[in-house]
N, C-alpha and C positions, 0 to 999 in steps of 0.2 A: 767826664774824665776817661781818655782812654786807657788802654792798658800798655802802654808803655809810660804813660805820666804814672801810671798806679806802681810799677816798676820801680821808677825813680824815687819817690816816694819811699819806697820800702828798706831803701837803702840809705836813706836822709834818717831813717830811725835808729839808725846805730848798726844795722844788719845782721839784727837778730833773726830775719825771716830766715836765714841758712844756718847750719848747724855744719859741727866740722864733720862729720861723719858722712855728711853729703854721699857719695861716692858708694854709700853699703845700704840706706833704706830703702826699704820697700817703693816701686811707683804706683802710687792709686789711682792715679789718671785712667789706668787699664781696670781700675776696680782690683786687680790681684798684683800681690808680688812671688812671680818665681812661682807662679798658676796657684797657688798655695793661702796667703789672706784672705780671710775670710770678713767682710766688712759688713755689718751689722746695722741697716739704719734704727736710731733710736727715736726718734720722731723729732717736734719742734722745741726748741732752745728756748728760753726765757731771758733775756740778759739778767746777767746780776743773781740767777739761781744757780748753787753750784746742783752738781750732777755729780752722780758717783756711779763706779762699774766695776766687774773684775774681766782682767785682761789675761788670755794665755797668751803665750807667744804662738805667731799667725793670723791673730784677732784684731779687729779692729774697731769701734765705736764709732758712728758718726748722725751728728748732729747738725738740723737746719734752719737757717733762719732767714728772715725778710728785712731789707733797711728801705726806708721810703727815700731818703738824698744821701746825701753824702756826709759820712760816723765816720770818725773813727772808734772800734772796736777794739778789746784786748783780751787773750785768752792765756791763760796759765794753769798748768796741771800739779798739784799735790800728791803727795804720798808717800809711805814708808817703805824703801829699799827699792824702786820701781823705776824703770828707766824709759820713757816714754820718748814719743815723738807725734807732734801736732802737725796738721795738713788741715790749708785753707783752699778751696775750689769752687768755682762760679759753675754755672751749666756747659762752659767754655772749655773747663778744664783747671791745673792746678793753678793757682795765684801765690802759695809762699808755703813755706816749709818751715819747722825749726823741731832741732835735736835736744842739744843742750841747753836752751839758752834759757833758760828757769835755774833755780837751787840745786844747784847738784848735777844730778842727770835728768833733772824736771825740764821743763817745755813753758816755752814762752813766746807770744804772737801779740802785735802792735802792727796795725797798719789799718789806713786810710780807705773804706770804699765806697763805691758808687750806690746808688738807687737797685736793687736787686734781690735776688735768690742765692744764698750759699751756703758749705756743708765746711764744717770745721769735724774734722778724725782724732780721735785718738788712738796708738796703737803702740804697742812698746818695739824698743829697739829689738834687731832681728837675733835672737837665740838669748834674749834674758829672762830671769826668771820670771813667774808670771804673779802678778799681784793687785791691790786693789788703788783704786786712781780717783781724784778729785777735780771734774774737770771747772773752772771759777773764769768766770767771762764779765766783762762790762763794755759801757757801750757811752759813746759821750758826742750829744749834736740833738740835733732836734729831730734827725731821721730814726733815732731812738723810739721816742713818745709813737710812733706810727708803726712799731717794730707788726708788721701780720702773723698772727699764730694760729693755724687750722690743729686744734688739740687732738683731733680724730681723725688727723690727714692721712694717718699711715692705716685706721681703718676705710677708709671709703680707698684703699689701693686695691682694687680688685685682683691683681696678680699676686698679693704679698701674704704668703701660708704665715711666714712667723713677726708677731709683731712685738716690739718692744719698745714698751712706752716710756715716757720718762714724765717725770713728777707735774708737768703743765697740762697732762692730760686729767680731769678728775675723776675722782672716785665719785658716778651719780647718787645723788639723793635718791631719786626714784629713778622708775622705769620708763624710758621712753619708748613706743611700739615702734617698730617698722610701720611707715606709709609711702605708697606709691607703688606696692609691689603686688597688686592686680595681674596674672590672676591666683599669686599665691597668699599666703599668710602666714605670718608668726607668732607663736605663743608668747607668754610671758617666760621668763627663763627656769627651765627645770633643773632644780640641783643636784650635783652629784657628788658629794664631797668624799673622795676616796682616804679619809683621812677616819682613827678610832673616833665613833662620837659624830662624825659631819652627817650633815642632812641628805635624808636620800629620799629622791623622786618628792622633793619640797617646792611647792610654788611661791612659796612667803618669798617677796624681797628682802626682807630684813633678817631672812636665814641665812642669804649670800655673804660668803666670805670679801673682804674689800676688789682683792683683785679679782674675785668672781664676778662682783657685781660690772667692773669695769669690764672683763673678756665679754659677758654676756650683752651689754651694751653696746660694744665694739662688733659683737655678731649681728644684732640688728641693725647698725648702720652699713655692715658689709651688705647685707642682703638688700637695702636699699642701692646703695651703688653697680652692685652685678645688677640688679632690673632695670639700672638706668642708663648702664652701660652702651656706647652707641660706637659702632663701626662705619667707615665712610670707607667705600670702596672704589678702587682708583675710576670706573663712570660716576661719581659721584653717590650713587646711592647707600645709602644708611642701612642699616642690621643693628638689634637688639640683641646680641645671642644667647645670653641667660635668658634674658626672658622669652625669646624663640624656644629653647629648650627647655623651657618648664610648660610652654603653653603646649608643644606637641607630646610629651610626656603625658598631661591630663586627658589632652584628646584623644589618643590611643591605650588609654590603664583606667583603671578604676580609681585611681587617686583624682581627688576633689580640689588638691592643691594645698590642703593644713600641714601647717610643720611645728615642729616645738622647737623653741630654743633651747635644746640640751647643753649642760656648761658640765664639762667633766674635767670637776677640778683636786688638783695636786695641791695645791699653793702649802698647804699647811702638816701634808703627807702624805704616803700612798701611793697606790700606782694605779694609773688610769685604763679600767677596760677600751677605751677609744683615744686611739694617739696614732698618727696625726690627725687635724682636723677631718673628719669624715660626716657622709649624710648617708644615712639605713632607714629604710623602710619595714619601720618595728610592724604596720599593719598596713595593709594596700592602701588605707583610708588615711596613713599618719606618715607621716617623714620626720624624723629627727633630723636636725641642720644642729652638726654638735660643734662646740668651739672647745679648747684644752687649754683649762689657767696652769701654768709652772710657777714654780717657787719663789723665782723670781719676779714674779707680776705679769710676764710678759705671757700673751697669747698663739694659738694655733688657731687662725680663722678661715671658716672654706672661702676657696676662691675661684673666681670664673670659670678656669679650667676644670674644677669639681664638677662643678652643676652640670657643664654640659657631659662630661666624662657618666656622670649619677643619672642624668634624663635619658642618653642612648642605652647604656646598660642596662637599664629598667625598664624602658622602649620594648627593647631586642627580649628581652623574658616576660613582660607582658601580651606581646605576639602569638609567644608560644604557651601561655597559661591561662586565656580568657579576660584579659584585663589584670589581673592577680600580678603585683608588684612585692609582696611580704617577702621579706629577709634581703631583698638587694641594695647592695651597698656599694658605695666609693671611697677613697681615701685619697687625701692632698698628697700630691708630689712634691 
């Protein structure tokens, strides 16, 4: 189906893809409206799960999902006093829009797509008040049942400091280690609960708060993905550069390459000694690789640019110290 049949299509639905306000919202094709939207990815969609969020005005949700043939899908937004507006886009760019066309000042999207990748937004109309939203999706064909969902997609994003999951990612049973990430290593996760009562410097899994246990699991699969990260340079040759930058870091310092998964978490109160995601070397022999749970479940995880940003820095003061790495530290942009 090309995209002008997907067009026609949209318009055979009654043409609710357009809302009348057309002319004032936001363009997210550019990712911003008016340099100012802030759009938030939330990870993978599940048909048929609703999703819930709070919206300020500027803000925007957005949600990803995989169809194997050709669905038709339908999304509609809920909520009390909240004037929202939905956005459908392929990797190509927008495919349909709708204002009003839900209950009220609610959001409603019907159309037909092909075999692919796409991101459905939520985001409220431009200067209303800001409130909480339901977003309820379904899916009807057979390219449903094959819907692909990577639950930990938005952790293995090596670029991505804030991550916000949504309910298809799980709360682990237990603890999976990091593997493949020679020549360093990660501990099991250390707790930090900044809240009266929470666990401090606790190794138990079963002391972790829910969304801690998930931030701290999301940390060791980030640390997999930064070592496995690979660059191709326009001669064709290939570069690791996390893991270039932790291998030259050991070979110049007295660090052995052991790190802990420190989790300094909020989720249930408190304020975090470490925000943003950052890596300190509490002893030349230990690196902390710390992740930050907030209130909302969502994480601060390091990311590529960290490590290498944390191995030169600590490089450049092991030079001048004998190898001695202790107290140097980075923090996420």
């Amino acid at each position: 189906m090309n995209r002008s049949t997907l067009f026609a299509l949209v318009l055979m639905l009654g043409g609710c893809a357009v809302g009348n306000k057309i002319e004032e919202l936001p363009d997210l094709t550019a990712g911003k409206a008016d340099g100012s939207l802030n759009v938030e990815t939330r990870g993978a969609l599940t048909m048929g799960v609703e999703e819930t969020g709070h919206l300020t005005d500027g803000q925007a949700h957005q949600f990803s999902f995989e169809l194997t043939e050709v669905t038709v899908v339908s999304f509609e937004t809920a909520g009390e006093g909240v004037d929202t507006v939905l956005y459908l886009h392929d990797d190509e760019g927008e495919l349909a829009v709708d204002d009003d066309g839900g209950e009220g000042l609610l959001s409603s999207l019907d159309i037909p797509l092909d075999a692919g990748r796409y991101q459905v937004t939520v985001t409220l109309y431009a200067g209303s008040p800001d409130g909480d939203y339901t977003l309820r999706s379904s899916c009807d064909g057979a390219g449903c049942s094959g819907t692909i969902t990577d639950p930990w997609a938005l952790a293995r994003d090596v670029n991505l400091h804030h991550v916000a999951f949504t309910d298809a990612t799980p709360i682990p049973e237990s603890y999976a280690r990091a593997v493949g990430t020679t020549p360093v290593g990660l501990s099991s996760p250390e707790w930090w609960q900044r809240w009266p009562g929470g666990a401090t410097q606790s190794f138990s899994w079963g002391a972790g708060s829910a969304f801690g246990q998930r931030c701290a699991q999301a940390s060791a699969i980030r640390l997999e993905a930064i070592m496995a990260h690979q660059v191709t340079a326009e001669d064709g040759t290939t570069s690791r550069p996390g893991a270039e930058a932790f291998e030259r870091l050991i070979a110049g310092s007295g660090w052995s390459g052991s790190m802990y998964n420190w989790t300094e978490d909020i989720s249930e109160g408190g304020y975090p000694s470490f925000s943003p995601a950052t890596m300190w070397a509490w002893r030349t022999g230990t690196v902390k690789f710390i992740n930050v749970v907030h209130p909302d479940g969502s994480c601060d995880l390091p990311t590529l640019d960290l490590v290498e940003r944390f191995s030169e820095t600590c490089l450049a003061q092991a030079e001048l110290e004998d190898g001695a790495i202790q107290g140097c530290s980075a923090s996420a942009e």
